[in-house]
C-alpha positions as CSV (number, residue, x, y, z in Angstrom):
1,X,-46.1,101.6,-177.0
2,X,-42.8,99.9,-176.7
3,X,-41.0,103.1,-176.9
4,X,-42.6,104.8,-174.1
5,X,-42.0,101.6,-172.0
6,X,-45.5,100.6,-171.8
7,X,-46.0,96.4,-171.7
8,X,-48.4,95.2,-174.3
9,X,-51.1,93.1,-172.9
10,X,-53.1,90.0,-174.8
11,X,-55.9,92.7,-176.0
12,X,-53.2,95.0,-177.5
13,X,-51.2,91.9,-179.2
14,X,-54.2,90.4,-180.4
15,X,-55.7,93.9,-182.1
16,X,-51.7,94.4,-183.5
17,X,-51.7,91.0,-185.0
18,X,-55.7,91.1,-186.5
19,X,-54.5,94.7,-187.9
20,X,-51.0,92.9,-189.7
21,X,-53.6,89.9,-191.1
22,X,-53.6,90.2,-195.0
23,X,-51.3,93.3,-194.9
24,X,-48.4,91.3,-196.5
25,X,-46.0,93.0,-193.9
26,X,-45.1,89.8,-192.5
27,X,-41.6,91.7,-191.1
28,X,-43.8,92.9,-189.0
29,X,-45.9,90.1,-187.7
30,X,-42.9,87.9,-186.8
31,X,-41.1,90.8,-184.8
32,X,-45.2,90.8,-182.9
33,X,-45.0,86.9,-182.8
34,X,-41.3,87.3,-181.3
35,X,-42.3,89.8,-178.6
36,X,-45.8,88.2,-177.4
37,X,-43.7,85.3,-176.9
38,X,-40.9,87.2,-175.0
39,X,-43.8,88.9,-172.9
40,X,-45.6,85.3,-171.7
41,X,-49.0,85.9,-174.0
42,X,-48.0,83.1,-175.8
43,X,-50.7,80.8,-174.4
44,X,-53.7,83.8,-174.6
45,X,-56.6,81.9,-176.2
46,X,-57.1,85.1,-178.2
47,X,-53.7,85.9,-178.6
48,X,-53.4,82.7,-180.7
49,X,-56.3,83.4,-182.9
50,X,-55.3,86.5,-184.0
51,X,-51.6,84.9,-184.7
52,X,-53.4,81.9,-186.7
53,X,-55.5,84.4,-188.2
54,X,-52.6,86.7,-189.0
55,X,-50.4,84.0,-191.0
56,X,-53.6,82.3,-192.8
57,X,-54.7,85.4,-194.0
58,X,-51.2,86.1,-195.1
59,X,-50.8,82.8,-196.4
60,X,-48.4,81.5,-194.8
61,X,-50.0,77.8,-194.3
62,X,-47.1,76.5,-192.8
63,X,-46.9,79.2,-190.0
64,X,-50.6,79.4,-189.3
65,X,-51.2,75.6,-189.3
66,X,-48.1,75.2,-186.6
67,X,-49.0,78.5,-184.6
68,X,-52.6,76.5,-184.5
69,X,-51.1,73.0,-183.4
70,X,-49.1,74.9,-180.8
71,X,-51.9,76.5,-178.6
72,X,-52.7,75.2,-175.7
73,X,-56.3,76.0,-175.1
74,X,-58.5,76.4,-178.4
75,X,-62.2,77.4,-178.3
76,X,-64.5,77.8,-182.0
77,X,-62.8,80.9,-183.0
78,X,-59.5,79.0,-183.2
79,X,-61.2,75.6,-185.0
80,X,-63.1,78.1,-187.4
81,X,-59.7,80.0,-188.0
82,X,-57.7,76.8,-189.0
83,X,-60.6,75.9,-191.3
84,X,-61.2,79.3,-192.9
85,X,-57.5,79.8,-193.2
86,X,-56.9,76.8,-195.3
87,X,-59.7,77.0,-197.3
88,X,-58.4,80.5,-198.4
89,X,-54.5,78.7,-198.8
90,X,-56.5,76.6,-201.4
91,X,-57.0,73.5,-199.1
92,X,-60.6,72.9,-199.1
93,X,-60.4,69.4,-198.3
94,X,-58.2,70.0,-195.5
95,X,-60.6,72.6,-194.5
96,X,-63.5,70.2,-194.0
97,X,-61.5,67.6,-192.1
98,X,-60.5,70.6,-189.7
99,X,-63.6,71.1,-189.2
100,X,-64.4,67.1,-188.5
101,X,-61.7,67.4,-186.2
102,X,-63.4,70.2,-184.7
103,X,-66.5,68.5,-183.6
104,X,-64.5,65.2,-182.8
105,X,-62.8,67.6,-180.5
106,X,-66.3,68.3,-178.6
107,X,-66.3,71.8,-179.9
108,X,-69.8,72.9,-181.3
109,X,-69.3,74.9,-185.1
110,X,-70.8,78.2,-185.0
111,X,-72.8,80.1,-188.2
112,X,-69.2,81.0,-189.4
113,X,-67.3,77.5,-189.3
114,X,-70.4,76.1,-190.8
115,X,-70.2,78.7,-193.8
116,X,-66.7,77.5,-194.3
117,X,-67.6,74.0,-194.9
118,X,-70.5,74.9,-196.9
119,X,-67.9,77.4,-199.1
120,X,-65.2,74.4,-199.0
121,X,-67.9,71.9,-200.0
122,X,-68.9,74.1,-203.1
123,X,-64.6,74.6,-203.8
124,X,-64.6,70.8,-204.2
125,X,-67.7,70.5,-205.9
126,X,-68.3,67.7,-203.4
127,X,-72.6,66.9,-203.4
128,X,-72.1,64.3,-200.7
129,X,-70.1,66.3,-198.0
130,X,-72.2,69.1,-198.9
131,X,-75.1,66.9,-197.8
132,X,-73.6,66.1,-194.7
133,X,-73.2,69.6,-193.5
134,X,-76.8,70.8,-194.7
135,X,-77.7,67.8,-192.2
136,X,-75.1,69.3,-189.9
137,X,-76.6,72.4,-190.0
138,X,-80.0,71.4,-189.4
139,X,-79.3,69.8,-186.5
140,X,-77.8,72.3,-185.2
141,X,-80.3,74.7,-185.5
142,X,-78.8,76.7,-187.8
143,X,-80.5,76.6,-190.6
144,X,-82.3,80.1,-189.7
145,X,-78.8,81.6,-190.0
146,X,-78.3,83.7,-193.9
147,X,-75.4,83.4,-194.0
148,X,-75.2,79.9,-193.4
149,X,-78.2,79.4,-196.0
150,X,-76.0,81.8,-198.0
151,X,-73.5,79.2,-198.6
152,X,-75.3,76.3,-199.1
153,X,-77.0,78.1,-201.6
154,X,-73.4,78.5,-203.3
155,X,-72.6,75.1,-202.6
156,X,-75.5,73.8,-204.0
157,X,-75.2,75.7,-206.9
158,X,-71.4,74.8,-207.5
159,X,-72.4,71.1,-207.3
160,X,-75.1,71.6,-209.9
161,X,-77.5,70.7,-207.9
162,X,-79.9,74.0,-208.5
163,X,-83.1,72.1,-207.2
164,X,-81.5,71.7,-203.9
165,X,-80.0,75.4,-204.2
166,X,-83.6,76.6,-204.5
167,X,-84.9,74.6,-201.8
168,X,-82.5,76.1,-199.2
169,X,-83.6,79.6,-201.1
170,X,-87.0,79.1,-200.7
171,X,-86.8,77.8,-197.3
172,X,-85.4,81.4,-195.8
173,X,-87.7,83.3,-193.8
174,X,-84.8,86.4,-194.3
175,X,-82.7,87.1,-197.2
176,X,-80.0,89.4,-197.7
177,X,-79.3,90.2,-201.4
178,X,-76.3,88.1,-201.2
179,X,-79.1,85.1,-201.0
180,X,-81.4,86.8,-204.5
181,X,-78.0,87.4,-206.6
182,X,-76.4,83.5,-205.8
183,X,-79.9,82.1,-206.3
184,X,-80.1,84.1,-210.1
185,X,-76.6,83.2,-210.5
186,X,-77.6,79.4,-210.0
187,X,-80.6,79.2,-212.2
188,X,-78.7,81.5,-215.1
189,X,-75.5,79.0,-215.3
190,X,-77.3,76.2,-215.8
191,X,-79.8,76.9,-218.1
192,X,-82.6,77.9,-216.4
193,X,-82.6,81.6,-217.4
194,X,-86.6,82.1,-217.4
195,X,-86.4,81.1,-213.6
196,X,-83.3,83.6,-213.1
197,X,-85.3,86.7,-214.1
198,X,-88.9,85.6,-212.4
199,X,-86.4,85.1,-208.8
200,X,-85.1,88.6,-209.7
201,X,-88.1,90.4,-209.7
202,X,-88.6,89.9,-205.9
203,X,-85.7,92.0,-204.9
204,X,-84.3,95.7,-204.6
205,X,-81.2,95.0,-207.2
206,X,-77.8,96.4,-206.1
207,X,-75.0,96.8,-208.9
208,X,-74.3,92.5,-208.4
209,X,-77.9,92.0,-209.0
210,X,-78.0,94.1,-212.0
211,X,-74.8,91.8,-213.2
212,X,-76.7,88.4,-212.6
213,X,-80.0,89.7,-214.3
214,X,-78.4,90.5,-217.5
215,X,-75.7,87.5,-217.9
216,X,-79.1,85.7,-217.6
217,X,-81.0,87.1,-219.7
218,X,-77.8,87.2,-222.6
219,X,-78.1,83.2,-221.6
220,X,-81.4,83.2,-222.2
221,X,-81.5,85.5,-225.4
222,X,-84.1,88.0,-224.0
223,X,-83.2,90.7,-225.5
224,X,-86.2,93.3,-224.7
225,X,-86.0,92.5,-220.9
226,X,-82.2,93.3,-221.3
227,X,-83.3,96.3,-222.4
228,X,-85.7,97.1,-219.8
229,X,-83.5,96.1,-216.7
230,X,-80.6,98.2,-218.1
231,X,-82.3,101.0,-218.6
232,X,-83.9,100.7,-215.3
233,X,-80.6,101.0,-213.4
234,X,-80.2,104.9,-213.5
235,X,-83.6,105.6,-214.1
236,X,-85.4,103.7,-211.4
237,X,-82.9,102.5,-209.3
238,X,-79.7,105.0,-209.3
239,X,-77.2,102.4,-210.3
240,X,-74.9,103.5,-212.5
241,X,-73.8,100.9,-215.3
242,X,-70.2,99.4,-215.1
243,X,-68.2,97.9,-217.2
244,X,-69.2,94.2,-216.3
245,X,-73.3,95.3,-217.0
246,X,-72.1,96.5,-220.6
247,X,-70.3,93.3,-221.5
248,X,-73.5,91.3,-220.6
249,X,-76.0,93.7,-223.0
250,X,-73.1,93.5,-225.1
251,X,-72.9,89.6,-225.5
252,X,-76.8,89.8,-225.4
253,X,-77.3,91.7,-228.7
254,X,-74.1,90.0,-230.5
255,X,-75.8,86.7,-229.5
256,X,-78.9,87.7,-230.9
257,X,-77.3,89.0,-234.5
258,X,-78.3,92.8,-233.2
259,X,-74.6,93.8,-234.4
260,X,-75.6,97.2,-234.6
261,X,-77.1,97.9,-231.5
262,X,-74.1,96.3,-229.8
263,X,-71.7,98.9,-231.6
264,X,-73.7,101.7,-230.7
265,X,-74.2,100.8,-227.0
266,X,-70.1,100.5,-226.9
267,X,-70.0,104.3,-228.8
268,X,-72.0,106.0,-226.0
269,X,-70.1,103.9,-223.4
270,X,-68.9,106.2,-221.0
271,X,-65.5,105.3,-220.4
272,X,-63.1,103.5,-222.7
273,X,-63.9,99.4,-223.7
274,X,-62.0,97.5,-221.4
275,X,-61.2,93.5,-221.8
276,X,-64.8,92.7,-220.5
277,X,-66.0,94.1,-223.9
């Protein structure tokens, strides 16, 4: 574009700097920072997103969190990319208080900001900030979003607090199976494997599904329903078994003493025993 002397505008600096976010060419991104600056697009609203979401997504906390502090104008995409950005840098905490900042700021959190809390709340295994953004949440309205439920469900569940994750689970009116596998996931960590198959038999099981059935029934040592929901993968459901679905049947039959099963499951393995196995 540059070449055949045609100006960038904020659209085509914001799609260039999105495109360049987790692509680890940062050479590139700074000489795009350099020239939206040069060309006045500095203060675009969505100009700065993309730069914030360009350097967080790169990791570059340092660069994103000044690029933030620098913008002029900042709507919920900009609040929600600070937040989201440092909770992938590995600031969780900081994360939250960006978003506190956020609403002290008079902007209103969408689905996706929320999500991030939630997801930062369940990084710090913190029950009592989680609570205060499933009350956030409600009040908002939002608690019809699955996405949002998604991630309280995750929260929840990283807390240890599976009652609480099951109440936000049962509460949905729509789930995606992102909402069945974190919900079988939950009950299967901590204990509660009986519970973890019953939820799975209510949903049309993808190859994640499949995973969270079996490490819960090798939790719970049932050993014919293994059996039955591995076989079921081709046969009834076309999902081919990975490596991560033969470590669980694997760790199921060695659990239960069935030694020999286990070494003839990993002979007719179809690819070689990786470190899973």
């Amino acid at each position: 574009m540059a070449i055949e002397g045609v100006s960038a505008d904020g659209f085509s600096f914001s799609t260039m700097l999105s495109g360049l976010a987790g692509s680890t060419n940062m050479a590139t991104g700074l000489q795009v920072h350099a020239q939206l600056v040069k060309s006045g697009f500095v203060d675009d609203v969505c100009v700065g997103n993309s730069l914030v979401e360009m350097y967080m997504k790169n990791k570059e906390l340092e660069s994103g969190t000044r690029a933030f502090a620098k913008m002029r104008h900042r709507d919920v995409v900009s609040w929600t990319e600070l937040a989201s950005g440092l909770l992938h840098c590995g600031e969780p905490a900081k994360s939250l208080r960006a978003v506190s900042d956020m609403i002290l700021d008079g902007i209103r959190p969408n689905s996706y900001t929320i999500a991030t809390a939630a997801n930062a709340c369940a990084n710090l295994a913190s029950l009592n900030e989680g609570r205060r953004i499933h009350g956030y949440v409600i009040k908002l309205g939002e608690d019809s979003n699955v996405s949002v439920n998604n991630a309280l469900i995750g929260m929840y569940a990283n807390c240890r607090s599976v009652t609480c994750a099951y109440k936000v689970f049962q509460s949905m009116q729509r789930r995606s199976v992102v909402s069945w596998t974190a919900m079988i996931m939950a009950f299967a960590q901590y204990g509660q494997a009986r519970e973890a198959v019953q939820v799975f038999e209510g949903i049309a099981p993808n190859h994640a599904a499949f995973v969270c059935v079996l490490y819960a029934c090798s939790q719970g040592g049932f050993v014919d329903e293994g059996w039955i929901y591995f076989d079921a993968m081709v046969d009834k459901f076309g999902v081919e078994p990975g490596e991560d679905h033969y470590a669980c049947m694997i760790d199921l039959l060695t659990k239960a003493g069935c030694i020999e099963e286990a070494e003839e499951l990993i002979s007719r393995m179809p690819f070689r025993p990786g470190v899973l196995v």
